[in-house]
C-alpha positions in Angstrom: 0.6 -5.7 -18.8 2.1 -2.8 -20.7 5.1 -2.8 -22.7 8.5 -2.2 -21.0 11.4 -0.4 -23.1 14.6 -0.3 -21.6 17.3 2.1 -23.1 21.0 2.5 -22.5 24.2 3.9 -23.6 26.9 6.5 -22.9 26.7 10.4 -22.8 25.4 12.1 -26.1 24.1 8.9 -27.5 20.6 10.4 -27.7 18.9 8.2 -25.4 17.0 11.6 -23.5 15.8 13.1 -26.7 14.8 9.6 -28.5 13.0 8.3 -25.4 10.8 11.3 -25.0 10.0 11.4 -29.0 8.9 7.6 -29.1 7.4 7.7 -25.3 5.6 10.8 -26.5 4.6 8.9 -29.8 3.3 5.9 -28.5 1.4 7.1 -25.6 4.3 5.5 -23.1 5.2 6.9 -19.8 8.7 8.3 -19.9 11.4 7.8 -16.8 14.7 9.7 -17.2 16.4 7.9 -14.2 19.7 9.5 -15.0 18.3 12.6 -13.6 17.4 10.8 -10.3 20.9 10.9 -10.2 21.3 14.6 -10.8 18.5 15.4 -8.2 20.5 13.1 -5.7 23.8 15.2 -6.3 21.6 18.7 -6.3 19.7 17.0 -2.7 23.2 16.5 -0.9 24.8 19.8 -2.2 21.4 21.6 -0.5 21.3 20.0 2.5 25.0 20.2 3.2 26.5 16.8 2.3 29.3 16.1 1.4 29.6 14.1 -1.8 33.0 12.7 -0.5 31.5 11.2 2.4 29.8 7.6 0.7 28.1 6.8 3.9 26.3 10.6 4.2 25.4 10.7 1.0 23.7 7.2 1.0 21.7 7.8 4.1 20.7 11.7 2.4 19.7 9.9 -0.6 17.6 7.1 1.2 15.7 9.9 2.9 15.3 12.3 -0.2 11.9 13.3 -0.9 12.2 12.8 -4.5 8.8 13.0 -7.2 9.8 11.9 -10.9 7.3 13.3 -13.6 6.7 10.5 -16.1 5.1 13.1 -19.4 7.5 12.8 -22.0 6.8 16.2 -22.6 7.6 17.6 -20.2 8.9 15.6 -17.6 9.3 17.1 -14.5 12.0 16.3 -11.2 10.5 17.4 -7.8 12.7 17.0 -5.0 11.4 18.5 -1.3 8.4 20.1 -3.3 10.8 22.5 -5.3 10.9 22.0 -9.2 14.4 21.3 -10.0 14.5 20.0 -14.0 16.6 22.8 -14.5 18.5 23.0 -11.8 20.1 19.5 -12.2 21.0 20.5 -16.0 23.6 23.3 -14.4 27.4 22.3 -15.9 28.3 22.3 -12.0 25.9 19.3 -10.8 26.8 17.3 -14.5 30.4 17.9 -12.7 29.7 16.2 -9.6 27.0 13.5 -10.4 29.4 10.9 -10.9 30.1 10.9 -7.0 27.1 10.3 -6.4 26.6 7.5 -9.5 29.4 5.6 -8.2 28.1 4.9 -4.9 27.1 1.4 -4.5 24.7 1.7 -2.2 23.0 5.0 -3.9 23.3 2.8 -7.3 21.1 0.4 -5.0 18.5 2.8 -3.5 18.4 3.9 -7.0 17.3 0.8 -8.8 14.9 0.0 -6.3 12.7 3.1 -6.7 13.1 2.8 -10.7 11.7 -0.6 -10.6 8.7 0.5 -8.6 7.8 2.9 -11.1 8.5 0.5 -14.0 6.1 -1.9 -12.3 3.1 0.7 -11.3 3.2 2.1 -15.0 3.5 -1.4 -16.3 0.7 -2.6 -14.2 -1.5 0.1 -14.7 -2.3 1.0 -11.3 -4.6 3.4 -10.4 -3.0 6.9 -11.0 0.0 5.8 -14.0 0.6 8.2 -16.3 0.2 5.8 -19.4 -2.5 3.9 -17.9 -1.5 0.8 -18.3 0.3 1.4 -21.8 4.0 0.9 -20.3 7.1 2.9 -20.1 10.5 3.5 -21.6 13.2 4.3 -19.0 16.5 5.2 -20.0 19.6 5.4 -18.4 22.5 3.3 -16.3 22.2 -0.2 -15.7 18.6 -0.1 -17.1 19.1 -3.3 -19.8 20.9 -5.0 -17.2 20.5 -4.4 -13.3 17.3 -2.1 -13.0 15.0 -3.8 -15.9 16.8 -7.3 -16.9 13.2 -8.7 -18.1 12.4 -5.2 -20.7 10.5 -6.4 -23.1 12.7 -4.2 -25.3 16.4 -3.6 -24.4 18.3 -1.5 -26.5 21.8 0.0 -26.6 21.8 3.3 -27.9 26.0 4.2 -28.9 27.5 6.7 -30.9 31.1 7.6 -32.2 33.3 9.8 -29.0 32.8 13.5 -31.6 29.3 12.7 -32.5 28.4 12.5 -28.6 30.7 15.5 -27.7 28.9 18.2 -30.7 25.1 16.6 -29.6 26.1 17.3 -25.8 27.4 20.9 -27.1 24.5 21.4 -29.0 22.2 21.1 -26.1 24.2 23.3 -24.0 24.1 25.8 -26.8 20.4 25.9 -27.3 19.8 26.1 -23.3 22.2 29.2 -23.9 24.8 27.6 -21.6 28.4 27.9 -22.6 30.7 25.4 -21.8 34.3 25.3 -23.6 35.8 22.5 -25.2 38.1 20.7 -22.3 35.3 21.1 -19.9 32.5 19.7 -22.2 35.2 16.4 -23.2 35.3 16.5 -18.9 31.8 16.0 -18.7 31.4 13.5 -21.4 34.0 11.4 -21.4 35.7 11.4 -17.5 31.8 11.2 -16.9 31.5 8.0 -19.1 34.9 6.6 -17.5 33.8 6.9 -14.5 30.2 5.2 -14.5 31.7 2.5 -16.4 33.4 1.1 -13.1 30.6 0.3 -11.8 27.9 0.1 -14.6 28.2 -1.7 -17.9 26.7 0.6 -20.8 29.6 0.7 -23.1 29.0 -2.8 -24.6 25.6 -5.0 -25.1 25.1 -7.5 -23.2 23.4 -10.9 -24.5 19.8 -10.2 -25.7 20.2 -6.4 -25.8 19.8 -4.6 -29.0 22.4 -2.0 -30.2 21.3 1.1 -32.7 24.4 3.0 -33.4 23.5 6.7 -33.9 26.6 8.1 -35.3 25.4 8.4 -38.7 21.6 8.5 -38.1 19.2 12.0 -37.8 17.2 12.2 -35.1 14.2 11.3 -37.2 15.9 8.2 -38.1 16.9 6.9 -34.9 13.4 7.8 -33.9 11.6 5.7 -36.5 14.5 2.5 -35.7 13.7 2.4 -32.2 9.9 3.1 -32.7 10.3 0.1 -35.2 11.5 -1.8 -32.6 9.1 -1.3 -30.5 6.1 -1.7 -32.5 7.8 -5.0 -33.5 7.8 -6.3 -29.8 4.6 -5.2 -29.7 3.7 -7.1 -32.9 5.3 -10.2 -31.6 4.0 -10.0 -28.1 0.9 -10.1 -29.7 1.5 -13.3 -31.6 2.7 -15.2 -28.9 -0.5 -14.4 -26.6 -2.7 -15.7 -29.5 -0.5 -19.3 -29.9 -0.4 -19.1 -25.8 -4.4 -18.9 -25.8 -4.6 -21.2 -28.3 -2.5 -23.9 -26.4 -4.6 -23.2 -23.6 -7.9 -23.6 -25.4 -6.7 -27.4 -27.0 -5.7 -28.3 -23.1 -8.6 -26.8 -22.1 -10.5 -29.2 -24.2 -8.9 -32.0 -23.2 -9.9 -31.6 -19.9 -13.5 -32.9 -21.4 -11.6 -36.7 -21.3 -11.5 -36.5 -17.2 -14.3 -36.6 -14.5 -15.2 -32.8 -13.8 -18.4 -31.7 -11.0 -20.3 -28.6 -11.1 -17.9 -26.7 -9.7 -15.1 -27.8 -11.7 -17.0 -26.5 -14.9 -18.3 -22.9 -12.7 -14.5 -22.3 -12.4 -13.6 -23.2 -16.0 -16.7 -21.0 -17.1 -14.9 -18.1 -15.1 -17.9 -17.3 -13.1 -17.4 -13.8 -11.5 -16.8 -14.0 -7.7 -18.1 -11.6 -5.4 -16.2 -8.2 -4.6 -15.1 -7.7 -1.6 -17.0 -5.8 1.2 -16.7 -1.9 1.1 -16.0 -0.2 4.4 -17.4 3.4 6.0 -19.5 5.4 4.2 -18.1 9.1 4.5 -20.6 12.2 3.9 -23.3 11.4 5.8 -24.6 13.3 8.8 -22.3 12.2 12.1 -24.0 11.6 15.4 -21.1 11.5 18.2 -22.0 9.1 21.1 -19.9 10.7 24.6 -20.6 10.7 28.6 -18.3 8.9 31.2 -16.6 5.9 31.3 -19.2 3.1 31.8 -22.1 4.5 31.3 -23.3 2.4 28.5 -22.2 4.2 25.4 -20.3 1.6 23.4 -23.7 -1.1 24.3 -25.7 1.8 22.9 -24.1 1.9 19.6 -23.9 -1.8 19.5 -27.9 -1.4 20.0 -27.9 1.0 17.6 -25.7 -1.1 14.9 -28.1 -4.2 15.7 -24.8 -6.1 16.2 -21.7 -6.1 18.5 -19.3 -4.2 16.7 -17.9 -1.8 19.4 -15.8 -3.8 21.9 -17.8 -3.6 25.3 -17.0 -4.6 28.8 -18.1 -4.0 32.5 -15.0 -1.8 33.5 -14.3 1.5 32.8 -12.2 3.1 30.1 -12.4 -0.1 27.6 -13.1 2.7 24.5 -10.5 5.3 23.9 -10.4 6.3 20.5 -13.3 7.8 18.3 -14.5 5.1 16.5 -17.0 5.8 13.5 -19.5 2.9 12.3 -22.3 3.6 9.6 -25.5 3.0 10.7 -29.4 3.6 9.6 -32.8 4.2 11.5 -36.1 5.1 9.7 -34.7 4.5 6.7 -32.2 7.6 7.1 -28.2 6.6 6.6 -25.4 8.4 8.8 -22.2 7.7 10.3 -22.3 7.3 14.4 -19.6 7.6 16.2 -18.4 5.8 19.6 -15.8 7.8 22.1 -14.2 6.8 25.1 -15.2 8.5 28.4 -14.8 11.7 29.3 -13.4 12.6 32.6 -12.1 15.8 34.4 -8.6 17.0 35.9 -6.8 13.9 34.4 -3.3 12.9 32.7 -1.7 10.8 30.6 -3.8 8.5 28.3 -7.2 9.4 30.0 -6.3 13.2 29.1 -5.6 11.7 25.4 -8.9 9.6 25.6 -11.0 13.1 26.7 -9.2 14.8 24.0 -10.4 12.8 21.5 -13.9 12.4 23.0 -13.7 16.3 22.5 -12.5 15.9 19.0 -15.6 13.8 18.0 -17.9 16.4 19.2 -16.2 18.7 16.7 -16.4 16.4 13.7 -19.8 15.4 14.5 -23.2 17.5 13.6 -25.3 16.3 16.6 -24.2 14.8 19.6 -25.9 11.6 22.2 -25.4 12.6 25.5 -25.3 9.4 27.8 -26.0 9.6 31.3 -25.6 6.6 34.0 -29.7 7.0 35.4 -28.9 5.1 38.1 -25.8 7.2 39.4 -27.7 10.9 38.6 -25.8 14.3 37.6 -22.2 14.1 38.5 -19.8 16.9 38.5 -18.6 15.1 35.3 -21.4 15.2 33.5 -22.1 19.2 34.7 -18.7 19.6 32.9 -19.5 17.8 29.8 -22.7 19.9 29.3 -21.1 22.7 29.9 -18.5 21.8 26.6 -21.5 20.8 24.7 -23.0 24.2 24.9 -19.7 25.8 24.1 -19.9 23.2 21.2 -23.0 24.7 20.0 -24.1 21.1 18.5 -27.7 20.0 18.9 -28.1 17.2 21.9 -30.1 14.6 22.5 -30.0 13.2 26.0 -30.0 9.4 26.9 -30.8 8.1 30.3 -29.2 4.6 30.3 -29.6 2.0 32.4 -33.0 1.9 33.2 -34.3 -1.6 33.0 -37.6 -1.1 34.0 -40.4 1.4 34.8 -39.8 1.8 38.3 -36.5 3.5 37.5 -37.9 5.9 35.2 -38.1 8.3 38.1 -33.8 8.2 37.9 -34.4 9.8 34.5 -36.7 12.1 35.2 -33.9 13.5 37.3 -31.9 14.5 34.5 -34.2 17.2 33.5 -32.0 19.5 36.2 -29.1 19.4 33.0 -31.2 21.2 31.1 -31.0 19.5 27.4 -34.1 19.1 27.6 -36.0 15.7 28.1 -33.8 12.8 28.8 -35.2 9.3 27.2 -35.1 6.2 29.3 -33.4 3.5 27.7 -31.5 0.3 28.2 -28.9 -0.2 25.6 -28.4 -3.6 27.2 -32.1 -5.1 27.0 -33.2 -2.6 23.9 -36.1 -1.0 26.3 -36.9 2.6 24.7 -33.9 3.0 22.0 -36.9 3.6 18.8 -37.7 6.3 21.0 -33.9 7.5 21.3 -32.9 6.9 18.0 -36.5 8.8 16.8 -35.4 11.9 18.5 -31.7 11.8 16.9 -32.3 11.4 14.0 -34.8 14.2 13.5 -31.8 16.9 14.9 -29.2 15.5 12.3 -29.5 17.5 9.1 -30.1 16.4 5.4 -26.2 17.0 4.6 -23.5 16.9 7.0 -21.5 20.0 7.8 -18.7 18.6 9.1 -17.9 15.1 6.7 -15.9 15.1 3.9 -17.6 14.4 0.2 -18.2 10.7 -0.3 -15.6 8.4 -0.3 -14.3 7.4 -3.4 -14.9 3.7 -4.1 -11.2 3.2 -5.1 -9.6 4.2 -1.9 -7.3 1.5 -0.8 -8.3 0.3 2.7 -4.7 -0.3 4.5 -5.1 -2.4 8.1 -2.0 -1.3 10.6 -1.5 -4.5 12.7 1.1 -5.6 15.1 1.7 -6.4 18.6 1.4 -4.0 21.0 3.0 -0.7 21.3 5.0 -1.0 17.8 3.8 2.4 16.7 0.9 1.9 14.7 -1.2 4.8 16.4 1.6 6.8 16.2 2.2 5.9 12.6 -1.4 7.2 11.5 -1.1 10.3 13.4 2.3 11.0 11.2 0.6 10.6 7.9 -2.3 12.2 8.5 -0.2 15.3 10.2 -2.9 15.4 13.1 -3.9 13.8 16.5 -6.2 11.6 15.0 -6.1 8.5 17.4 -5.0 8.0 21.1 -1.0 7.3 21.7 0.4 6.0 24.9 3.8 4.3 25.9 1.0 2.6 27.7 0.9 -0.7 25.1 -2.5 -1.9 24.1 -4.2 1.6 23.9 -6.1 1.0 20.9 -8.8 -1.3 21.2 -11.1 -0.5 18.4 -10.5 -0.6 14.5 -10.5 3.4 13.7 -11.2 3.9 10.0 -9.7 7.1 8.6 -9.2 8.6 5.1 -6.0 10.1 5.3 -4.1 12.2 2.6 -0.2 11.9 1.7 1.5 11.6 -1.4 -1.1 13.1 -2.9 -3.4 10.2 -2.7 -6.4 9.9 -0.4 -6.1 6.1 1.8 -7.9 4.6 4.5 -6.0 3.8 7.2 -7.5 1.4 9.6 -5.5 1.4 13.0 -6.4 -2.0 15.0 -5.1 -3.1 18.0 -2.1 -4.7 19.0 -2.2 -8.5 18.9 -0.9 -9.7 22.3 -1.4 -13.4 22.2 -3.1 -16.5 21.0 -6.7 -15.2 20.5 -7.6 -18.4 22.7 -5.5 -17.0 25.6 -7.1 -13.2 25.1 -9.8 -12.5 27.9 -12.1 -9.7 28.1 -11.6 -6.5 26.0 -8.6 -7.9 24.8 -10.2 -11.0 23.1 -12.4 -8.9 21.1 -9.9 -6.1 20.1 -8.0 -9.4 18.6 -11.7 -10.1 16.9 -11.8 -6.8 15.3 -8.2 -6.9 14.4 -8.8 -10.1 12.6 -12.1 -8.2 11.1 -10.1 -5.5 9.9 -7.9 -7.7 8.1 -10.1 -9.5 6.5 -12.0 -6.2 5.1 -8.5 -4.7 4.2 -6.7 -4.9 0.9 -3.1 -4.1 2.5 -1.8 -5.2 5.6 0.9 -3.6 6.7 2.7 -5.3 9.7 4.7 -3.1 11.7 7.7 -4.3 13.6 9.7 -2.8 16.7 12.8 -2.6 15.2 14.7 -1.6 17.9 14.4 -5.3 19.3 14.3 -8.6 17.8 12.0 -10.1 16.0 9.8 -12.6 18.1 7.1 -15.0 17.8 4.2 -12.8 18.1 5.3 -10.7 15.2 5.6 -13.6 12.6 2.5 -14.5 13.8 1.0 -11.2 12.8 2.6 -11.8 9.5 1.2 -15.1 9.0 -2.5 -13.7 10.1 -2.3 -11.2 7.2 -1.1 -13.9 4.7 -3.7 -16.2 5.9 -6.2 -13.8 5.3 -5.1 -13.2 1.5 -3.9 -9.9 2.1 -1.5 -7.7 0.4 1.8 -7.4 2.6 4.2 -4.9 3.5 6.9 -5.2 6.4 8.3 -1.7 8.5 11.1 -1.9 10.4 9.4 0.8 12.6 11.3 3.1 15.2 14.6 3.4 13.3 16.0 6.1 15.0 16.6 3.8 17.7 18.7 1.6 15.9 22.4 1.3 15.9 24.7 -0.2 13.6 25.1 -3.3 15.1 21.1 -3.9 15.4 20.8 -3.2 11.7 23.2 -6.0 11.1 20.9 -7.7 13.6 18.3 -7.1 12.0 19.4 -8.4 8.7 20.3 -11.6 10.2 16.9 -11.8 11.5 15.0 -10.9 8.3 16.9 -13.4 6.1 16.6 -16.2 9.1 13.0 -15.1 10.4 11.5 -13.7 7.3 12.6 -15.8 4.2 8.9 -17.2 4.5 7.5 -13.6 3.2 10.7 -12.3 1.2 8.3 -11.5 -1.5 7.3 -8.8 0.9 8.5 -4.8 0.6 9.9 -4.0 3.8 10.9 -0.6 4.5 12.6 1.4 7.3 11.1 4.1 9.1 10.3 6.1 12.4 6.6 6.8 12.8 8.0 9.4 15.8 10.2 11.8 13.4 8.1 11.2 9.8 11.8 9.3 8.8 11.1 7.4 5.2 7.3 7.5 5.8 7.1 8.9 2.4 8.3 5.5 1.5 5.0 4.1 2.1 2.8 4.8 -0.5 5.3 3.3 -2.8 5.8 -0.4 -1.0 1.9 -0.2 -1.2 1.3 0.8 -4.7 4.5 -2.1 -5.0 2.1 -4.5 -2.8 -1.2 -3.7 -4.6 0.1 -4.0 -8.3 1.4 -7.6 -7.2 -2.1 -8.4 -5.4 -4.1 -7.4 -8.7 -2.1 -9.6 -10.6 -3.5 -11.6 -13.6 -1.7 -13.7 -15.7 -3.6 -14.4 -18.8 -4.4 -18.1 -18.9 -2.3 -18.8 -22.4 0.4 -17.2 -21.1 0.3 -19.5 -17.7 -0.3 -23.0 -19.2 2.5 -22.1 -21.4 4.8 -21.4 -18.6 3.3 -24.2 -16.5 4.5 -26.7 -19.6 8.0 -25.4 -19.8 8.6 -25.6 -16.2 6.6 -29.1 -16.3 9.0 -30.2 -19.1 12.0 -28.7 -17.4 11.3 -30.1 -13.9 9.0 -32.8 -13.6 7.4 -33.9 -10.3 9.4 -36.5 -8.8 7.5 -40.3 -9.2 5.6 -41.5 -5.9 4.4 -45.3 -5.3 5.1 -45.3 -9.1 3.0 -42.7 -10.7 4.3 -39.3 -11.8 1.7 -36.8 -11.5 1.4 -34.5 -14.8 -0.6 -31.3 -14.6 -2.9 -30.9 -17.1 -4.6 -27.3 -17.3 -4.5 -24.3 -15.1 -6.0 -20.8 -14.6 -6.2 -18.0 -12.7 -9.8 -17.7 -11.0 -9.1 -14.6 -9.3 -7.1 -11.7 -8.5 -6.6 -10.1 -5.1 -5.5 -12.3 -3.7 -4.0 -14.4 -6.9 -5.3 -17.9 -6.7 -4.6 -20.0 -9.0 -6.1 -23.4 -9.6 -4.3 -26.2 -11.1 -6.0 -30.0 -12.5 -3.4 -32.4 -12.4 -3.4 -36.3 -12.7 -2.0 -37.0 -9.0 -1.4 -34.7 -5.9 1.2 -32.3 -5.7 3.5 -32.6 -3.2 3.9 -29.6 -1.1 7.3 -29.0 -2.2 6.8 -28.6 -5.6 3.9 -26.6 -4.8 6.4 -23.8 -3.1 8.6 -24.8 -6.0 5.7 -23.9 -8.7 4.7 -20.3 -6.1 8.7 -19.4 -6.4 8.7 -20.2 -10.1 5.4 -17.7 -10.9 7.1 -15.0 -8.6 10.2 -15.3 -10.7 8.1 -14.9 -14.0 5.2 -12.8 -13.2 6.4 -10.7 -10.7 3.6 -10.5 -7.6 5.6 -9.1 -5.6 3.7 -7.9 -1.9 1.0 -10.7 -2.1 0.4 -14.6 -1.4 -0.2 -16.5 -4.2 -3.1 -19.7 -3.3 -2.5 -22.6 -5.4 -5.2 -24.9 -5.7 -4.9 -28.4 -7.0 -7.2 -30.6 -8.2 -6.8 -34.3 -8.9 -9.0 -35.3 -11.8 -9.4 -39.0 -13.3 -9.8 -40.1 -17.2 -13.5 -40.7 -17.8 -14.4 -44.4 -18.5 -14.6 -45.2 -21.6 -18.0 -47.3 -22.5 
């Protein structure tokens, strides 16, 4: 973890100028969050707010698309893709911040967002600025409310004329001129006013104060580097006594019975990464025809397994589903559709579309025709948008299960593709043949796929119960059609894998279907959409549940949650269609979260509407939130050490006489944290939850479940 600095104080103090030249020194991020401030007051002005109206104001601010550069050199505000650093230094917005910093629910919003990028730049996630080096943030309520747990606080203060000739100073070398009464107004009223509802005037307990009245710049820069480095220096010193604590308990685990896989753990043998989804970049062979005639059997056939949800009705695939596969030792990406029809509405129309689409995005296409039902007027049309399409074909003749219906295929040849091959995808009869042919039309490198993917693309599942807006959702953040939506609930049947861009980050999304019921009472296509949900899951690193929030939360949707938890994933909650909700559902809805949802408060939860794009540039930051949690690793010193305090504070209560005493822990693995603890007894499950809450409280991992192992171990006998 990287060092936190947190720095407060009132106008003119210095706390801008001092961050940016100890930040910049010692490789630290830099977050100036009194300018979120200024942004907020610039945002409301634009869009027409006004900043008298507390309500307007908060909703304008939750919504504000708002990007804080973290350089200490030059630390740029975005707000709404406009660069406005200098806007927000204008005397007129300094004039009218302080309706906006004295709103209690802005003060709120605010805290929230600077604690997410504290944490990412603290954690090092992929994409911080300092790389895992930390951050110093400055500004309100930072020592207290916003970063309580700094591992440097400090109150930066200064004498009322020192603060008024820096401020003028500033304005001065901007070449801004502001007169005496009105610099004093923005100063001091400024000051007055934040102080009713921030404290920065005094240090609180454990909070360091550095008076700057009498210091140079240079010298207030060396006292606060000092104490820095010496937090640093300290920090260090307690790891090494933590480890070495560790090390002697460690040891004394050599007095109890251990097994083989006791000492494996101990030894921190490296477990196995998880599996990496779809390759991207290969060549793309679209599988299409009408519904039932065999398509999602073929590529089942073709996959040697049964991935693609099959069964004997029509219309069971809608979306285009994409599955890497090889043949002849040759790698590509083939891609399942639903069925294509003619002169139809509603979700079949979306279904054809999509079919379409994947005959677009693919460089050959597998024509698959129902041998035993001959040319229809369907498949006349479907030609006839293959040859607009311009893509190579190969033709399939399905369903022929023996040799005396090869004379059905031989039919075909009036389509003109060329000669169709007679294959069962059901029994496997004449696929090398099929798959021989399409293979030799795709190319060496695709025309249509992206570049490979990345490895360290974050694979996010979209679960929930049926027509919650997941499909819709996708579609939102990736600013195109890409999968089928229908008021119709249960469209999506298949997991579709995409890599979608927004906030300037490539993701795979993985839509799933909606989770009806038990997976006992599931029948059909329904049974194994919920298999390839749980699938999905499992291979995901995020799971973000989606709830309706326009009605209460029921059984089905904590069941979700629980599936994702179960599974070891990372969690994030959306309160999803928002702008169908009231005021007195939100109060609803509060009730029902801290009642329904205390199990998984750990959770970010965040409100949006997948229909309008509402707060959906919210997301990337609960999952960068969720993912920093999941990656957590607490070094092993540092957890035994905690472990004894909390052991020493608390003990576990005495049962049939005997007090269990834990004796050693550590972390075996990150995502999902699991931690394994040997103790002398069992651990009742209480003070298990009571140990969970306790290592949230310290270490943060926030987003994630936490698996606590225990295991009971017995002195060796002596001989």
């Amino acid at each position: 973890m990287g060092i936190v600095v947190a720095i407060d104080g009132p106008s003119g103090s210095g706390k801008s100028t001092v961050s940016k030249r100890v930040a910049t020194a010692l490789g630290l991020a830099y977050l100036d969050t009194g300018a979120m401030y200024r942004a907020a007051a610039w945002w409301c002005e634009r869009i027409g707010i006004d900043l008298d109206d507390a309500e307007a104001v908060t909703h304008a601010v939750q919504a504000m698309p708002l990007v804080m550069g973290l350089d200490p050199e030059a630390p740029g505000v975005t707000c709404d893709g406009v660069d406005i650093a200098e806007a927000i230094r204008e005397p007129h917005v300094s004039t009218v911040v302080s309706k906006v910093a004295t709103n209690l629910d802005v003060r709120a919003e605010m805290a929230r967002l600077q604690r997410e990028i504290i944490r990412a730049e603290a954690s090092g996630l992929s994409g911080s600025f300092s790389c895992g080096a930390g951050i110093i943030a400055e500004g309100r309520d930072i020592t207290t409310v916003v970063a309580p747990d700094a591992d440097v606080r400090l109150l930066l203060t200064a004498s009322e004329q020192a603060r008024l000739a820096r401020r003028g100073a500033d304005l001065d070398a901007a070449g801004k001129t502001v007169d005496a009464a009105a610099l004093r107004d923005q100063v001091v009223r400024r000051d007055r006013d934040d102080a009713t509802v921030s404290q920065f005037l005094t240090a609180p307990e454990g909070v360091t104060v550095v008076d700057t009245s009498n210091l140079t710049l240079e010298q207030t820069v060396a006292r606060v580097t000092e104490l820095v480095e010496q937090a640093r220096a300290e920090a260090t010193e307690r790891e090494q006594l933590e480890e070495a604590r560790a090390d002697a308990l460690r040891s004394g685990l050599d007095d109890y019975e251990l097994d083989e896989a006791d000492r494996a753990l101990l030894a921190g043998e490296a477990i196995p990464a998880a599996e990496t989804g779809l390759d991207a970049g290969l060549p793309v062979l679209a599988v299409v025809g009408r519904p039932n005639v065999g398509k999602s059997t073929l590529v089942n056939r073709v996959l040697g397994r049964r991935e693609a949800v099959v069964q004997d009705v029509p219309g069971v695939t809608r979306d285009r589903v994409s599955y890497p596969a090889e043949w002849a030792g040759k790698r590509f990406t083939i891609v399942d559709t639903g069925g294509w029809e003619i002169d139809v509405a509603g979700l079949d129309a979306a279904v054809a579309a999509q079919a379409e689409a994947a005959v677009d995005l693919a460089d050959a296409v597998l024509l698959v025709v129902d041998a035993r039902v001959g040319v229809t007027e369907a498949d006349d049309r479907i030609v006839k948008m293959l040859r607009r399409s311009g893509k190579p074909v190969v033709l399939a003749a399905n369903k022929v299960d023996s040799p005396v219906q090869e004379g059905d295929a031989a039919a075909l040849w009036a389509l003109g593709l060329g000669e169709p091959y007679a294959v069962s995808a059901l029994h496997g009869r004449g696929s090398g043949e099929l798959l021989d042919a399409a293979v030799a039309i795709l190319p060496e490198v695709s025309a249509v796929a992206g570049p490979e993917r990345s490895d360290d693309l974050h694979r996010i599942a979209l679960v929930g119960r049926p027509n919650v807006g997941k499909s819709s959702l996708l579609n939102q953040l990736a600013g195109s059609e890409r999968v089928v939506v229908n008021e119709l609930a249960g469209t999506t049947r298949d997991p579709v894998d995409e890599v979608v861009e927004f906030d300037g980050r490539q993701w795979v999304l993985v839509d799933t279907a909606g989770i009806r019921r038990r997976i006992r009472q599931a029948r059909g296509a329904d049974y194994y959409a919920v298999l390839r949900t749980q699938g999905a899951v499992e291979k995901a690193e995020v799971g973000v549940v989606l709830l309706d929030a326009s009605e209460a939360i029921t059984e089905q949707d904590i069941r979700v949650i629980q599936q994702v938890v179960d599974a070891g994933r990372a969690l994030v909650i959306v309160n999803n269609k928002w702008d169908l909700v009231d005021e007195d559902r939100r109060k609803q809805l509060e009730w029902e979260a801290d009642h329904e949802l205390a199990h998984v408060d750990w959770a970010p939860r965040i409100n949006l509407s997948a229909r309008t794009g509402w707060h959906t540039n919210r997301l990337a930051r609960a999952l960068d939130t969720a993912l920093a949690g999941w990656n957590t690793r607490v070094p092993t010193g540092r957890l035994n050490a905690f472990l004894g305090e909390l052991q020493a504070a608390t003990p576990h209560p005495v049962r049939g006489g005997k007090q269990p005493r834990i004796l050693f822990a550590t972390q075996v693995q990150a995502a999902p944290p699991r931690i394994v603890i040997f103790t002398t007894g069992f651990l009742d499950a209480g003070y298990r939850r009571f140990i969970e809450n306790r290592l949230r409280e310290e270490f943060g991992f926030v987003g994630t479940p936490i698996q606590i192992g225990v295991r009971v171990r017995e002195r060796r006998q002596r001989r």
